[in-house]
One Martini backbone bead per residue (centre of mass of N, CA, C, O) as a GRO file, in nm:
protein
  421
    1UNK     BB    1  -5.977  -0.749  -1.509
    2UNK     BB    2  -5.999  -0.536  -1.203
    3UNK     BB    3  -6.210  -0.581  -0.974
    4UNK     BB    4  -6.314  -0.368  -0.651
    5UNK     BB    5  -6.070  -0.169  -0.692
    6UNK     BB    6  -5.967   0.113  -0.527
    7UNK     BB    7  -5.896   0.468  -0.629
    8UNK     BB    8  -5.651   0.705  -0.524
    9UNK     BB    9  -5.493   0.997  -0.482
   10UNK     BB   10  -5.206   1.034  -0.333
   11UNK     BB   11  -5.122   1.178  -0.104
   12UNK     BB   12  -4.865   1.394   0.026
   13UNK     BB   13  -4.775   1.248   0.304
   14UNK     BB   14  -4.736   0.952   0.172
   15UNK     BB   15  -4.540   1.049  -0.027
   16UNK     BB   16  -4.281   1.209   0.195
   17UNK     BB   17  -4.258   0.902   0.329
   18UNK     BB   18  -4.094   0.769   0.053
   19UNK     BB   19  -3.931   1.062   0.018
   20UNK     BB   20  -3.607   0.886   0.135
   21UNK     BB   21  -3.287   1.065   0.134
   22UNK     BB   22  -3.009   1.048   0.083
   23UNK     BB   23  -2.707   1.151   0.200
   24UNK     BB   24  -2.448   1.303   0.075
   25UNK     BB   25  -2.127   1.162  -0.014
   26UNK     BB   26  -1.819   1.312  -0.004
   27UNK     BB   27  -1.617   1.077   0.010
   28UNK     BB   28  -1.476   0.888  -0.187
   29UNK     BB   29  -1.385   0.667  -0.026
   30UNK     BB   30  -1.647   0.630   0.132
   31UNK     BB   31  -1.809   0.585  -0.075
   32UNK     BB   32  -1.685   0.327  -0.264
   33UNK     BB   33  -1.692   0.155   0.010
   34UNK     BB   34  -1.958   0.149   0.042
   35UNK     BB   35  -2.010  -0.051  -0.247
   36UNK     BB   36  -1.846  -0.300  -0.048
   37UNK     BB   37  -1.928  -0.654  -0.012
   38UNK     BB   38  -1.672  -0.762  -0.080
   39UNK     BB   39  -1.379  -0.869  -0.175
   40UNK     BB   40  -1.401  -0.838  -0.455
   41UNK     BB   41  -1.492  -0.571  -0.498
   42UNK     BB   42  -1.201  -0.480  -0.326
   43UNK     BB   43  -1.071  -0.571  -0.628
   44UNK     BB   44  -1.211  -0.397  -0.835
   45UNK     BB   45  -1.127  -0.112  -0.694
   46UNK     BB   46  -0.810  -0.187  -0.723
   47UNK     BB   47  -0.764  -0.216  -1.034
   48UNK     BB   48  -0.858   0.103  -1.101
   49UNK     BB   49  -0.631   0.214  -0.869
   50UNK     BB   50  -0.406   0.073  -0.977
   51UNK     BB   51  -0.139  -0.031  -1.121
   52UNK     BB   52  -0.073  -0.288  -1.277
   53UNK     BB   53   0.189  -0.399  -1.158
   54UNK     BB   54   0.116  -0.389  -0.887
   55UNK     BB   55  -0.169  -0.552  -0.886
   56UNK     BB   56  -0.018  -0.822  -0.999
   57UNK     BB   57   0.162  -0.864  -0.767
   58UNK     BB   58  -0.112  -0.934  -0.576
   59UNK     BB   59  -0.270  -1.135  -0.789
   60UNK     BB   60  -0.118  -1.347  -0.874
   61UNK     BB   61   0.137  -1.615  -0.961
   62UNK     BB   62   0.273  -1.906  -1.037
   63UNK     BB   63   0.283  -1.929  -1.359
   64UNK     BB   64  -0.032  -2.077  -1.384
   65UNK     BB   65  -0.186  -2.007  -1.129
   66UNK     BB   66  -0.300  -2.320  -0.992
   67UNK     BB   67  -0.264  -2.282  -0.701
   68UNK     BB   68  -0.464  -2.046  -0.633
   69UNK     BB   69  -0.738  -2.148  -0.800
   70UNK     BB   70  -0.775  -2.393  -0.636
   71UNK     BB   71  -0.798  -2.299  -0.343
   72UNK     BB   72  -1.052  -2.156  -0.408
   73UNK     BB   73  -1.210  -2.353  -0.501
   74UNK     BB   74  -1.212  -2.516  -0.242
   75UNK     BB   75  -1.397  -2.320  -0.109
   76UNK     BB   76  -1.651  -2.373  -0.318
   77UNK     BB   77  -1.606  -2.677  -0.246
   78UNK     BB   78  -1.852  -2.660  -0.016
   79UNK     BB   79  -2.044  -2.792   0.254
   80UNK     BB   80  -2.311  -2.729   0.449
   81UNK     BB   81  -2.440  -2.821   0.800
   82UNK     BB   82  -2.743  -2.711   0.967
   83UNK     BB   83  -2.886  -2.646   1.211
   84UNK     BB   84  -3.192  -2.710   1.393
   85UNK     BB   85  -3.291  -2.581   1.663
   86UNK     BB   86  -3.080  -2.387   1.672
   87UNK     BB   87  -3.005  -2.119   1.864
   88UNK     BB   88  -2.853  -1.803   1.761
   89UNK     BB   89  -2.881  -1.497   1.937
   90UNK     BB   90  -2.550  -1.514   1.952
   91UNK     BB   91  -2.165  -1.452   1.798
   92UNK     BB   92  -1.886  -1.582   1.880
   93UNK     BB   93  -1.545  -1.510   1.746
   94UNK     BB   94  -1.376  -1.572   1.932
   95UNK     BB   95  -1.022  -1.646   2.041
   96UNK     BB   96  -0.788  -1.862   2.076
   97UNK     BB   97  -0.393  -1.791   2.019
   98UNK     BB   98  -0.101  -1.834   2.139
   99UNK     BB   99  -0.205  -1.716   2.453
  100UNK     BB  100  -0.456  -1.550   2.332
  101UNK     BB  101  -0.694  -1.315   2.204
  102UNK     BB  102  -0.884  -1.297   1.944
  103UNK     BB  103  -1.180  -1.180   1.822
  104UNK     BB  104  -1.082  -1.312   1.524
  105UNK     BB  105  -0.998  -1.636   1.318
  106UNK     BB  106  -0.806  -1.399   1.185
  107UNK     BB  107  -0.534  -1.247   1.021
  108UNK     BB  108  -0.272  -1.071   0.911
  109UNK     BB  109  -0.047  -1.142   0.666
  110UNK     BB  110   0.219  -1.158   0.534
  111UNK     BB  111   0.363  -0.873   0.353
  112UNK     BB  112   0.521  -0.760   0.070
  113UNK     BB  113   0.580  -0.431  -0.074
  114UNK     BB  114   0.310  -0.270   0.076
  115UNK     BB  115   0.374   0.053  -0.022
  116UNK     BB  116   0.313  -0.007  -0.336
  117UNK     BB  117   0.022  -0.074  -0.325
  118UNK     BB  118  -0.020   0.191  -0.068
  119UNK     BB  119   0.121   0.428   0.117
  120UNK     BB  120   0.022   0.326   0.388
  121UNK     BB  121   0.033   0.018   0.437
  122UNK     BB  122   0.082  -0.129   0.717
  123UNK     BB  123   0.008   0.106   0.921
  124UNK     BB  124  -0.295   0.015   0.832
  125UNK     BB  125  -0.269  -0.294   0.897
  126UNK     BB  126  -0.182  -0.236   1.213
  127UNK     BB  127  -0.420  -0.066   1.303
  128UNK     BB  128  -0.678  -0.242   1.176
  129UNK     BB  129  -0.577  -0.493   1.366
  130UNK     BB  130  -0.582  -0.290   1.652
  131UNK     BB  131  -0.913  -0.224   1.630
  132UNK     BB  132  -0.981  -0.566   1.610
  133UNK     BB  133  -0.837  -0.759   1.751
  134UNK     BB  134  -0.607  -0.849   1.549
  135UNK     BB  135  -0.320  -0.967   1.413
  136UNK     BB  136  -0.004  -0.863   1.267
  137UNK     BB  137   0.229  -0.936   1.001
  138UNK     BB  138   0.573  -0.880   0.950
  139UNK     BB  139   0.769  -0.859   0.656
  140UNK     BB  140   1.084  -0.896   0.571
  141UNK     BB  141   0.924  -0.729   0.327
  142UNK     BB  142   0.901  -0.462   0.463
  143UNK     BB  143   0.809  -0.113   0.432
  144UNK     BB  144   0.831  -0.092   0.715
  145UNK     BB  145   0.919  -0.092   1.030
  146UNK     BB  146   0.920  -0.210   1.308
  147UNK     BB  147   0.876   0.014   1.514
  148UNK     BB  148   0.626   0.145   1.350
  149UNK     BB  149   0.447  -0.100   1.379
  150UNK     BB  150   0.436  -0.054   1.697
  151UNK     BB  151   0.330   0.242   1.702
  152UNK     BB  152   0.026   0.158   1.528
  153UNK     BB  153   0.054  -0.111   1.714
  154UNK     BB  154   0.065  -0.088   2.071
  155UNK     BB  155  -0.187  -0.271   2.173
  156UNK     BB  156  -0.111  -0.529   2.002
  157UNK     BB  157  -0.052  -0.783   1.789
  158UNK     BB  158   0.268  -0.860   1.710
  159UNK     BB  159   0.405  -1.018   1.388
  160UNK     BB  160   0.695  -1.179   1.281
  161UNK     BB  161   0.871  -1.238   0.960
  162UNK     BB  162   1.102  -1.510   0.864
  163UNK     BB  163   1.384  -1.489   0.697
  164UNK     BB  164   1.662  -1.690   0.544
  165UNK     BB  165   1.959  -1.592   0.487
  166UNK     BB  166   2.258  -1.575   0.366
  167UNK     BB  167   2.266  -1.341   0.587
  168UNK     BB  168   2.211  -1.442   0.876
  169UNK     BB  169   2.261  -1.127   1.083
  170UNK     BB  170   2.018  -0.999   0.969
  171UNK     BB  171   1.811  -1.209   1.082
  172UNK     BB  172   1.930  -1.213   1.359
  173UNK     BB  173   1.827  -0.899   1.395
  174UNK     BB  174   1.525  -0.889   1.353
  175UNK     BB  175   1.448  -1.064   1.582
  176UNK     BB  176   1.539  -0.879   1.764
  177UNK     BB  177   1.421  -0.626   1.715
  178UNK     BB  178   1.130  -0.792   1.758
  179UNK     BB  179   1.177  -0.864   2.058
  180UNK     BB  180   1.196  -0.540   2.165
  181UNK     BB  181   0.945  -0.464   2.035
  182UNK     BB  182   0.717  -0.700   2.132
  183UNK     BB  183   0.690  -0.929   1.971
  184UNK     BB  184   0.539  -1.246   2.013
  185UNK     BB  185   0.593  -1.364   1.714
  186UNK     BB  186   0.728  -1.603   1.487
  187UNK     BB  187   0.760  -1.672   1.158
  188UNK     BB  188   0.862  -1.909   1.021
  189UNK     BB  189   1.006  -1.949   0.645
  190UNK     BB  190   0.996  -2.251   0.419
  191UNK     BB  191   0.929  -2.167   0.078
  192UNK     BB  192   1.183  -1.954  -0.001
  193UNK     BB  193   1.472  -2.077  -0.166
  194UNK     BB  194   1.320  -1.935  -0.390
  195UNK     BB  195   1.176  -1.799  -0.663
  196UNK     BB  196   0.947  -1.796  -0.831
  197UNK     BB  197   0.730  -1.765  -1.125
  198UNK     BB  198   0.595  -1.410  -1.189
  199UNK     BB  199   0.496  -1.402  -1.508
  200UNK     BB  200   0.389  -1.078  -1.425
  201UNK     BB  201   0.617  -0.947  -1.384
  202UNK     BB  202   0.784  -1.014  -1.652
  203UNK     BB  203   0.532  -0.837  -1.807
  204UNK     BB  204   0.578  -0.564  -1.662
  205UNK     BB  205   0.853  -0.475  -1.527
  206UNK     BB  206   0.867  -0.537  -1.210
  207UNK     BB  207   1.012  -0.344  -0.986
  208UNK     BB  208   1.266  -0.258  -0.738
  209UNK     BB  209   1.180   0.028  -0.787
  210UNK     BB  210   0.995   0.160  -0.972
  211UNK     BB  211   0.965   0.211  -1.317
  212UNK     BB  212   0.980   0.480  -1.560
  213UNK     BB  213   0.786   0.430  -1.866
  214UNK     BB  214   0.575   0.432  -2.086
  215UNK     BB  215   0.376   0.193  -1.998
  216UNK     BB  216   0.335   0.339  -1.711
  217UNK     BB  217   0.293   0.635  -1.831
  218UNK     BB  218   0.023   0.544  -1.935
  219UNK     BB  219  -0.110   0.381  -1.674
  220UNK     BB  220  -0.124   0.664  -1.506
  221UNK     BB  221  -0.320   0.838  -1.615
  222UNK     BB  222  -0.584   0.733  -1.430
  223UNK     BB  223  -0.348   0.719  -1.185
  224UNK     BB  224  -0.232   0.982  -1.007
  225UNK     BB  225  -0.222   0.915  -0.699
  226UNK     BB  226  -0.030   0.681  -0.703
  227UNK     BB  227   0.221   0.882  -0.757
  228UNK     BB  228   0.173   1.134  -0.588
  229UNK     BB  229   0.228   0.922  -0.337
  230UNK     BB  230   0.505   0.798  -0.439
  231UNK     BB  231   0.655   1.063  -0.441
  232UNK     BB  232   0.558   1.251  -0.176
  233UNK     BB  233   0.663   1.008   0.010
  234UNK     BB  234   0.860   0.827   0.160
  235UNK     BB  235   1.109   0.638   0.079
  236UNK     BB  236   1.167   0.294   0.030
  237UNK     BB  237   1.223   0.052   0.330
  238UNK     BB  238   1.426  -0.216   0.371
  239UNK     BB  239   1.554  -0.427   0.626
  240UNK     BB  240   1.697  -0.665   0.480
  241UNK     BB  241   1.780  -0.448   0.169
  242UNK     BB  242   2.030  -0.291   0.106
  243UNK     BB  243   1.946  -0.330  -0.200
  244UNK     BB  244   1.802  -0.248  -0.529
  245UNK     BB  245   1.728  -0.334  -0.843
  246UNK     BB  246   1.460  -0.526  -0.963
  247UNK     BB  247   1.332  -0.784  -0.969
  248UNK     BB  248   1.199  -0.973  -0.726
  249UNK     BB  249   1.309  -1.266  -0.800
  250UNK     BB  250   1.636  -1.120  -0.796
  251UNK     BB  251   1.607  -1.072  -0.502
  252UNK     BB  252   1.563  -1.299  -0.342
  253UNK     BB  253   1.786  -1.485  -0.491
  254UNK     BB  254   2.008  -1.291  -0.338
  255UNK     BB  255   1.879  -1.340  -0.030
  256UNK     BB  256   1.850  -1.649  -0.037
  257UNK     BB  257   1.895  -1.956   0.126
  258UNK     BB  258   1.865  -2.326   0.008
  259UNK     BB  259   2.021  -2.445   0.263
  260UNK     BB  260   1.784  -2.454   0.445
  261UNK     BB  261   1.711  -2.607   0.819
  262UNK     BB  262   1.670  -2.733   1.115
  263UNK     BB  263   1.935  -2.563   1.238
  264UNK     BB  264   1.796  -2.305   1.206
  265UNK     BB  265   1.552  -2.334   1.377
  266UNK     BB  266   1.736  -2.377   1.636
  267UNK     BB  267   1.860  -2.108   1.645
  268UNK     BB  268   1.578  -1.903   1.628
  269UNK     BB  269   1.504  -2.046   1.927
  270UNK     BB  270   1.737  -1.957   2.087
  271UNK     BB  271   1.672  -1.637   1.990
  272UNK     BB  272   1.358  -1.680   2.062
  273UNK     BB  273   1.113  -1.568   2.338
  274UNK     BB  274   0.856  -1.666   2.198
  275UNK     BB  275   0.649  -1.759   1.942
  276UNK     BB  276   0.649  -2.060   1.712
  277UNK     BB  277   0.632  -2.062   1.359
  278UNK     BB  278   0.572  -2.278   1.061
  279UNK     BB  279   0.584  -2.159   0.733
  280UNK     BB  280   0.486  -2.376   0.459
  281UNK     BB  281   0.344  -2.612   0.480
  282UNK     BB  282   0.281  -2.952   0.287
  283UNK     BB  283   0.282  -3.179   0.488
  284UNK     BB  284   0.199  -3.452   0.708
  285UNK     BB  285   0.503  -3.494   0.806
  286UNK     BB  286   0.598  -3.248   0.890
  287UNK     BB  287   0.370  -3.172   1.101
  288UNK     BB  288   0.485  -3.388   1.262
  289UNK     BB  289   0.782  -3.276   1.326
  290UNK     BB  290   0.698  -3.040   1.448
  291UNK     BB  291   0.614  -3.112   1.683
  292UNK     BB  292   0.834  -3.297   1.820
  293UNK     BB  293   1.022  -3.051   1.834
  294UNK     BB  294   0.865  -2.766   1.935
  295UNK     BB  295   0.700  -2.597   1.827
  296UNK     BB  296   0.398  -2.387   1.812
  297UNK     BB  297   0.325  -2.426   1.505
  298UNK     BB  298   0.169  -2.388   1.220
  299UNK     BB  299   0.119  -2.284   0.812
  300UNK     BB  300  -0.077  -2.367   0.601
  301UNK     BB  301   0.124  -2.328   0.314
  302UNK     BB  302   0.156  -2.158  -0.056
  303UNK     BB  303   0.212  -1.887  -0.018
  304UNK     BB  304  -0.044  -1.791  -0.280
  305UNK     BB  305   0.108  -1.973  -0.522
  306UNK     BB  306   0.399  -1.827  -0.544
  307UNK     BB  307   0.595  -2.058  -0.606
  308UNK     BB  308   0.473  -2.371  -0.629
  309UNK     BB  309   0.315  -2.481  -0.858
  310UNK     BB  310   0.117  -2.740  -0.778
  311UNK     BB  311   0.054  -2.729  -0.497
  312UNK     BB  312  -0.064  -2.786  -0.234
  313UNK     BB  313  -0.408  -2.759  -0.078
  314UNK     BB  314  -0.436  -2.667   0.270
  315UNK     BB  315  -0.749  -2.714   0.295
  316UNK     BB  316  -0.712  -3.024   0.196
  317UNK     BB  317  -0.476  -3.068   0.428
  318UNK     BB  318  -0.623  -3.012   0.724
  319UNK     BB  319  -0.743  -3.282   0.819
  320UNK     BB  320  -0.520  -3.494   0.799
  321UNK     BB  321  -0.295  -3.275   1.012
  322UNK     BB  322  -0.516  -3.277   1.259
  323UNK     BB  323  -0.513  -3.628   1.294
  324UNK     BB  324  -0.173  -3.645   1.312
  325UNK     BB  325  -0.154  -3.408   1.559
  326UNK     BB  326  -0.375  -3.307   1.713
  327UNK     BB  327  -0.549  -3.098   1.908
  328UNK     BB  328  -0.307  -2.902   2.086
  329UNK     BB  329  -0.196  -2.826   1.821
  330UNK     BB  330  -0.135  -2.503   1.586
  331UNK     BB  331  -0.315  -2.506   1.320
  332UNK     BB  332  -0.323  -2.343   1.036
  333UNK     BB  333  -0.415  -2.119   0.741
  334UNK     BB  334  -0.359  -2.022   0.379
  335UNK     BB  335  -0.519  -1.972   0.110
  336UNK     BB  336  -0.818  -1.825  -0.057
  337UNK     BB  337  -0.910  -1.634   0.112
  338UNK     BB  338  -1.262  -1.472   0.027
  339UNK     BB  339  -1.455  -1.541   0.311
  340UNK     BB  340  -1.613  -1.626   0.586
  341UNK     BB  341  -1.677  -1.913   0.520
  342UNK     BB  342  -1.423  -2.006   0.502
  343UNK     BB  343  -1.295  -1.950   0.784
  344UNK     BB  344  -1.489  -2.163   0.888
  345UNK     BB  345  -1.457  -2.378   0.780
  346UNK     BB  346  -1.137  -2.435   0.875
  347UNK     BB  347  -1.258  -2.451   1.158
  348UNK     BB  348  -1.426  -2.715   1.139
  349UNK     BB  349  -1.167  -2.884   1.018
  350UNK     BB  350  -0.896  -2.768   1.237
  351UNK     BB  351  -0.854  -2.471   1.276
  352UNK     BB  352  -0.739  -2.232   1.466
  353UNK     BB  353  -0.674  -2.064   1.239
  354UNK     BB  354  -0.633  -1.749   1.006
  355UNK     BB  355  -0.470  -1.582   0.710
  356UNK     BB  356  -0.468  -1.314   0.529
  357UNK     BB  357  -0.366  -1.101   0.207
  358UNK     BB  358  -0.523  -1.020  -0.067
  359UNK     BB  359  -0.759  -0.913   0.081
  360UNK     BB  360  -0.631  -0.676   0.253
  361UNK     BB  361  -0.473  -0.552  -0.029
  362UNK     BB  362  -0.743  -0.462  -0.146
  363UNK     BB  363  -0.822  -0.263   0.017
  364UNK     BB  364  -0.568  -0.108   0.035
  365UNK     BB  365  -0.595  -0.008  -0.265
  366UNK     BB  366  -0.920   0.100  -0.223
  367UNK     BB  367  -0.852   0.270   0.097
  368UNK     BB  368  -0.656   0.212   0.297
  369UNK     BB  369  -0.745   0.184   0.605
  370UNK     BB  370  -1.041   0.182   0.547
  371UNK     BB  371  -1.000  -0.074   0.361
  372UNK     BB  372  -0.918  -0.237   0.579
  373UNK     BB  373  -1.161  -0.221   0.762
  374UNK     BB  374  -1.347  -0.323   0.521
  375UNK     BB  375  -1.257  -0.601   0.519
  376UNK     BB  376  -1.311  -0.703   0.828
  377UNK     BB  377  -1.614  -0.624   0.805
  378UNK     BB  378  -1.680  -0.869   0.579
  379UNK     BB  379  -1.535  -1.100   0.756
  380UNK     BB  380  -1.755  -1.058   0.996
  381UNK     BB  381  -2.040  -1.088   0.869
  382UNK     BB  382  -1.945  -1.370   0.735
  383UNK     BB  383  -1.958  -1.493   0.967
  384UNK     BB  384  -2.189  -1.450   1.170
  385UNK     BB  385  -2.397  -1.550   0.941
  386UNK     BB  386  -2.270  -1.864   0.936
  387UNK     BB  387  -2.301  -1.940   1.181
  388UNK     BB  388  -2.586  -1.856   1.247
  389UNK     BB  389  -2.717  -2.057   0.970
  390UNK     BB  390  -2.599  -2.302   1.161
  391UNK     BB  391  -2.632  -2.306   1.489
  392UNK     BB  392  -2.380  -2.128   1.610
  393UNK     BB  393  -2.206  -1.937   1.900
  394UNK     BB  394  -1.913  -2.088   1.882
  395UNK     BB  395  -1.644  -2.183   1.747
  396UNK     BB  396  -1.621  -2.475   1.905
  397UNK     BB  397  -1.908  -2.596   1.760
  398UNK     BB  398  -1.731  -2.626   1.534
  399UNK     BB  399  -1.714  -2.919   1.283
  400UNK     BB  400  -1.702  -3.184   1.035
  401UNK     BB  401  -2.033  -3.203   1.031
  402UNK     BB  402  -2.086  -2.945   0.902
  403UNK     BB  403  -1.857  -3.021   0.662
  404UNK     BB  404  -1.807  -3.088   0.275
  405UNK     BB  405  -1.579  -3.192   0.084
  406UNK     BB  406  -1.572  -3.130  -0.251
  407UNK     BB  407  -1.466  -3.348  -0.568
  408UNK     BB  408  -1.253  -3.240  -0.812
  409UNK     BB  409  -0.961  -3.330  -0.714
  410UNK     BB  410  -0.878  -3.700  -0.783
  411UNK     BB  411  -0.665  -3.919  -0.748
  412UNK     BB  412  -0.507  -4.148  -0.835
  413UNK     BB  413  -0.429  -4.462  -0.884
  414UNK     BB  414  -0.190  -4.620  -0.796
  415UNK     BB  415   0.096  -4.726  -0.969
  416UNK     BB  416   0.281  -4.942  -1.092
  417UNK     BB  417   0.589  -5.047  -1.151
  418UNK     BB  418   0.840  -4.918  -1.378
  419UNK     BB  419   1.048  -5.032  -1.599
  420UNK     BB  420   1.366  -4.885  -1.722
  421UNK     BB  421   1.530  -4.963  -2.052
   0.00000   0.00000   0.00000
């Protein structure tokens, strides 16, 4: 028993300052993503809002899906190392990347097929990428137009996401485009020589328009908005293709040319007025070549894990890439990245730079520009948040002491070589 406590019945106002009710929020976007503290979060509220073939196509990988649970993976096994007495009371996340200041330090990576993801689409995700002073790249299999893209996002930084085709005027028509356009950067895109194996596609019968099946047609029953507005918005228009009605594999296969080499690379460059990235390297030989021959940067990156199954991990390729090509040249990094402290590792690794595509796409059928907003800032916060905890004041000042990369997958020893008889 406690002896000694005084006790007395509560005031009647010292309950009515504890009874202190938040206003009810009407807006059930606004509830919902309100609810949303992380990226995961608004991949929750993502699959429940989009219809299964659509968010397979989003959320998927080639194969056994090994390339992108690596990728994530490789970033939960780091450790990070904060400075003690090192005040940081406010703090610095901007950065520069190909001669301009970026708020923060990563943009949106070129995503294909974005308004079936969410009827808003890209312009929702150029518009909260030039609201948010980060740059924003449309996909040659983008949903929007060029032009559209630079009014949606017209006082802030468009790069564009170039495949090189089989019918090579048409990607040489999209480059004028985007450079009459405004867009500042291309971004050649050099590991997609042919379609992945993207097994949720192909068990999911996802078409390019969707097809209406009974399958499909159980699946809307309990998602009406997004048929509502996937039929009363306008048709989709993709910048590339011709024709459409395919799986997207097949799309690809018809659209792609496997025989891309160094020499399409010199074209494109004297084609392009602007800075000029190869995305997809996988190697530290190629990021070594790319840098010799005078490209402005690179970006490590295994498609989002989406091409070939078992690629390198680009975030545990970033440290080696970066000793191999020196401190002044442009490497970026993408996939697996779904929170700020990801981004920070890449920083303090040696990346300049960092890309999301899955992480966008989820706020983006969470919620439209708003769930797009809402990704920013939760990648803000966890930037932020992190640097701070770090005791560090700006990007600059993290480095490789900060960071230290857990091993999970280490190759074996060289093994002698085997005659076979």
């Amino acid at each position: 028993m406690m002896s000694g406590i005084q006790r007395q019945f509560p005031k009647p106002a010292e309950l009515l300052e504890l009874m202190q009710f938040k206003k009810p929020e009407l807006n059930s976007r606004t509830r919902r993503l309100g609810k949303a503290l992380t990226i995961d979060d608004l991949r929750i509220i993502a699959k429940r809002r989009t219809p299964k073939a659509a968010f397979d196509y989003t959320d998927g990988a080639a194969e056994g899906e090994l390339s992108l649970a690596r990728a994530r993976q490789a970033f939960k096994d780091i450790e990070f190392h904060p400075g003690i007495l090192a005040p940081a009371p406010s703090v610095d996340t901007s950065c520069e990347v190909l001669g301009a200041r970026s708020a923060l330090p990563f943009g949106i990576a070129p995503t294909g097929f974005t308004r079936l993801m969410q009827t808003e689409g890209e312009v929702a995700g150029a518009g909260a990428a030039g609201a948010a002073g980060i740059p924003f790249t449309l996909s040659t299999l983008g949903t929007t137009s060029i032009e559209d893209v630079r009014a949606a996002n017209p006082d802030g930084r468009n790069w564009f996401q170039l495949y090189v085709m089989r019918e090579r005027e048409i990607s040489y028509g999209l480059a004028r485009r985007a450079a009459d356009a405004g867009f500042d950067t291309l971004m050649f895109t050099v590991d997609t020589l042919i379609a992945g194996a993207r097994l949720r596609d192909k068990r999911n019968g996802f078409s390019i328009p969707p097809q209406l099946t009974l399958g499909t047609i159980v699946n809307a029953i309990p998602r009406p908005w997004w048929w509502i507005d996937f039929l009363t918005t306008p048709t989709l228009e993709f910048a590339s293709l011709s024709s459409t009605g395919g799986t997207v594999g097949e799309l690809l296969n018809a659209a792609m040319d496997p025989t891309i080499s160094f020499a399409d690379l010199d074209i494109i460059r004297e084609l392009w007025p602007g800075k000029i990235l190869v995305k997809g390297v996988q190697t530290v030989a190629d990021s070594v070549r790319l840098r010799d021959v005078g490209v402005d940067g690179i970006v490590l990156s295994n498609h989002g894990g989406r091409q070939l199954d078992r690629a390198p991990i680009p975030f545990h390729l970033l440290p080696k890439v970066r000793a191999a090509v020196g401190e002044d040249f442009t490497v970026m990094v993408d996939t697996g990245i779904m929170n700020g402290a990801d981004i920070v590792a890449a920083v303090a690794l040696g990346a300049d730079f960092t890309l999301i595509g899955r992480a966008y796409l989820y706020g983006l059928m969470a919620g439209g520009r708003e769930g797009v907003d809402k990704t920013i800032e939760i990648l803000r916060t966890e930037i932020e948040r992190t640097m701070a905890l770090l005791g560090v004041s700006s990007l600059t000042e993290l480095g490789p002491h900060h960071v230290t990369q857990l091993t999970r997958l280490v190759p074996l020893p060289d093994c002698p070589s085997v005659q076979h008889t």
